[in-house]
C-alpha positions in Angstrom: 117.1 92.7 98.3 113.5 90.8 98.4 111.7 90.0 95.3 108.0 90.2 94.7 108.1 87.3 92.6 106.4 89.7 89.5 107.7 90.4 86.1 105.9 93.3 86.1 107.9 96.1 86.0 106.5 98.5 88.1 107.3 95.1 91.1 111.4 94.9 89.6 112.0 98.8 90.1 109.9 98.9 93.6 112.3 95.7 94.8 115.1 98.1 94.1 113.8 101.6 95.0 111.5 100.8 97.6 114.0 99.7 100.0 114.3 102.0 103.6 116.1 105.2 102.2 116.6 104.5 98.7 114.7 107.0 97.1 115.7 110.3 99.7 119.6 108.6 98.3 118.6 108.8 94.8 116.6 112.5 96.0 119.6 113.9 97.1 121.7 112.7 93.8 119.0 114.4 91.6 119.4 117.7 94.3 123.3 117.8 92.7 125.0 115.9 95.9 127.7 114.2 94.9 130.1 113.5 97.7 129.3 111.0 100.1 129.0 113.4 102.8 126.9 115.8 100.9 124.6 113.1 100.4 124.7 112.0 104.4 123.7 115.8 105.5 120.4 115.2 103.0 120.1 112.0 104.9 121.3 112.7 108.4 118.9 110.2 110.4 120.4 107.2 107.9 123.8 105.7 109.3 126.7 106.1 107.3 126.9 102.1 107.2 123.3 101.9 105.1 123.9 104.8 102.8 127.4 103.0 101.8 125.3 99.7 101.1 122.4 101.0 99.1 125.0 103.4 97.2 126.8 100.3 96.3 123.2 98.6 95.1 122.8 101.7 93.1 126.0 100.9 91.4 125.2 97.1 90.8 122.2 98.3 88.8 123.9 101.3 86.9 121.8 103.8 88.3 124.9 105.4 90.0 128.2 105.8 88.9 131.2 106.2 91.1 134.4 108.1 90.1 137.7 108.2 92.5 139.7 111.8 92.5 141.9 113.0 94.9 139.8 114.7 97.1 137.8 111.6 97.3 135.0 109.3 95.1 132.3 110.9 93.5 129.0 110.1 92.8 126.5 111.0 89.5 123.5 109.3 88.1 124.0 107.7 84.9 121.8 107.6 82.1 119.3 105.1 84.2 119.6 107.3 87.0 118.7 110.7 84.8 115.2 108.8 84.1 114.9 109.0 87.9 114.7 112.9 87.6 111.2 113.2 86.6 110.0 110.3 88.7 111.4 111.8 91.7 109.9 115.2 91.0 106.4 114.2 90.4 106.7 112.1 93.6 107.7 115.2 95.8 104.6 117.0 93.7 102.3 115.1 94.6 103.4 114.9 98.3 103.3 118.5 98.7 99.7 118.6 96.8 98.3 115.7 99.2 100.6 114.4 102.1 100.5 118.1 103.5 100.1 117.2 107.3 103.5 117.1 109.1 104.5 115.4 112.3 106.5 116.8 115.0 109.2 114.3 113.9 109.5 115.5 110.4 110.4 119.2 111.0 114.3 117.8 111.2 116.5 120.8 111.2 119.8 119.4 110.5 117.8 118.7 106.5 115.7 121.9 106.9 118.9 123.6 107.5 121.4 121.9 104.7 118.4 122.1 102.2 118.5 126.5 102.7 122.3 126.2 102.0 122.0 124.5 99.0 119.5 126.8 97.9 121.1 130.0 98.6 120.4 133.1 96.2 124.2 134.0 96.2 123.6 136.8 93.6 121.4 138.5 95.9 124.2 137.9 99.0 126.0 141.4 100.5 129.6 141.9 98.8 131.0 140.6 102.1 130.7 137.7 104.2 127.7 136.9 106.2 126.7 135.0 109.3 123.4 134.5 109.8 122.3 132.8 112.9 119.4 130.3 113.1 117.5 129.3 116.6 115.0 127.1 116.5 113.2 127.1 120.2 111.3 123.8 119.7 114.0 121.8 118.4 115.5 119.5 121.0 118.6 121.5 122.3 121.4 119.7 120.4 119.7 120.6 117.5 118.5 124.4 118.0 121.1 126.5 116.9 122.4 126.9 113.5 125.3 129.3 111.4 125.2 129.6 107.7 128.6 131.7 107.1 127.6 133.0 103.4 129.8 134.0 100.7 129.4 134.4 96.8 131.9 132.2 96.4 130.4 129.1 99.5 128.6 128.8 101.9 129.1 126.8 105.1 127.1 125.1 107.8 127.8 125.2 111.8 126.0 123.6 114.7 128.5 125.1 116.7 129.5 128.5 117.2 132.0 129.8 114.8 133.1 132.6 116.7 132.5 135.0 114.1 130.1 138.5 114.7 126.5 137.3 113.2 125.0 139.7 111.1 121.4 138.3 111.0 119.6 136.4 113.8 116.8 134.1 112.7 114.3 133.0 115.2 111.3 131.0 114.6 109.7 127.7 115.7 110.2 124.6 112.9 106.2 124.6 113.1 106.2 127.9 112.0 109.9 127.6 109.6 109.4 124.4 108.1 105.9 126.1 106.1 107.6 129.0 105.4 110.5 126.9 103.7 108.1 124.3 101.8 105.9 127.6 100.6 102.9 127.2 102.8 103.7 130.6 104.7 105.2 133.6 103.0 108.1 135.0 104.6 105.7 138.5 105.4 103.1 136.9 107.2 105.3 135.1 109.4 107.2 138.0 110.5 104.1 139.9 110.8 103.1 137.5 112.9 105.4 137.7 115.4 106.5 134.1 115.1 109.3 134.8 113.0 111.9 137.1 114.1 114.9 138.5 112.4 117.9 141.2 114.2 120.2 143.0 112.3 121.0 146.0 110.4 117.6 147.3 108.9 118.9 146.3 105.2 120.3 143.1 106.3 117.4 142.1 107.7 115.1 143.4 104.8 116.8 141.2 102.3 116.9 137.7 104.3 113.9 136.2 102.2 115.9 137.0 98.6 119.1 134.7 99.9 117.0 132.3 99.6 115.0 130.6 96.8 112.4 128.4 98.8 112.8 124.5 98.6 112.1 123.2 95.1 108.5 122.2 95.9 107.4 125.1 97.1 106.3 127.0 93.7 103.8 123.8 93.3 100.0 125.2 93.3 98.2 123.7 96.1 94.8 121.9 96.2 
């Protein structure tokens, strides 16, 4: 880890924090992840080699806590890390409220996809299980099709077929998705659209948009 050579505060936390990755780590954390692969699927583009190291810096400084059970170690913010919360929030605020242009490269479906299953409505979910089957046409073909199998009780994530009947089919470009999730483009005027497509039973397809609760950002007023 490189020093700035400051005593300045604001310089000691940025030598930590500002390192590749660290804060979308300490994101994630704050999002409730607490497995290590929970927190890979919010970081998918970092290898699993990086997020062990800066995990392990986050421990060295007490920001993170590890705990070993037997379905595997667990990570939670400790006190230190709690203080993070609001810093992390008024970061993503102000991104949404000023960084608003997206590149081609940022619409990453494999995060737009895990951050819908974390933030699945389940109260509002049919008394049965659910499939509902996401295509993304511009996404590059490993990456364009998508099952969230939805439960009350989970919900799971495929990239591959699970060989079950889907009960809603989603269809929409990321350039058109990825506004709908951040709350650029309500759910209505997509579909009216045409750029936004759903198939299913009439009242299947009706309540898609209350399974959700839209990324956490999305509520922020714009500029």
């Amino acid at each position: 880890m490189s020093s700035y050579g400051q005593l300045c505060p604001v310089a000691k936390a940025a030598e930590l924090l500002d390192q590749r990755w660290m804060l979308l780590v300490v994101r994630e954390l704050v999002a409730g992840s607490t497995r290590f692969n929970e927190i890979h699927r919010g970081v998918p583009q970092m290898s699993r080699t990086l997020l062990s190291r800066r995990l392990s810096q986050l421990r060295q400084h007490d920001v993170v806590s590890r705990q070993e059970t037997p379905d595997g170690p667990v990570y939670q913010l400790t006190d230190a890390g709690e203080e993070l919360r609001p810093v992390v929030e008024a970061l993503g605020t102000w991104g949404v409220r000023w960084l608003r242009s997206l590149a081609e490269e940022d619409r990453d479906p494999a995060f737009l996809v895990w951050d819908m299953s974390r933030n699945v409505n389940t109260d509002a979910l049919p008394d049965h299980k659910t499939v509902l089957a996401l295509t993304f046409p511009d996404a590059t073909v490993s990456l364009r099709h998508w099952w969230l199998i939805l439960s009350r009780a989970e919900v799971d994530i495929c990239d591959e077929d699970p060989g079950l009947d889907t009960d809603v089919h989603l269809t929409a470009p990321l350039r058109v998705f990825v506004p709908v999730w951040r709350g650029d483009l309500p759910w209505h005027e997509a579909v009216v659209g045409g750029e936004l497509e759903l198939q299913g039973a009439g009242p299947l397809v009706r309540a898609v948009p209350r399974w959700f609760r839209l990324g956490h950002f999305a509520a922020i007023p714009r500029p």
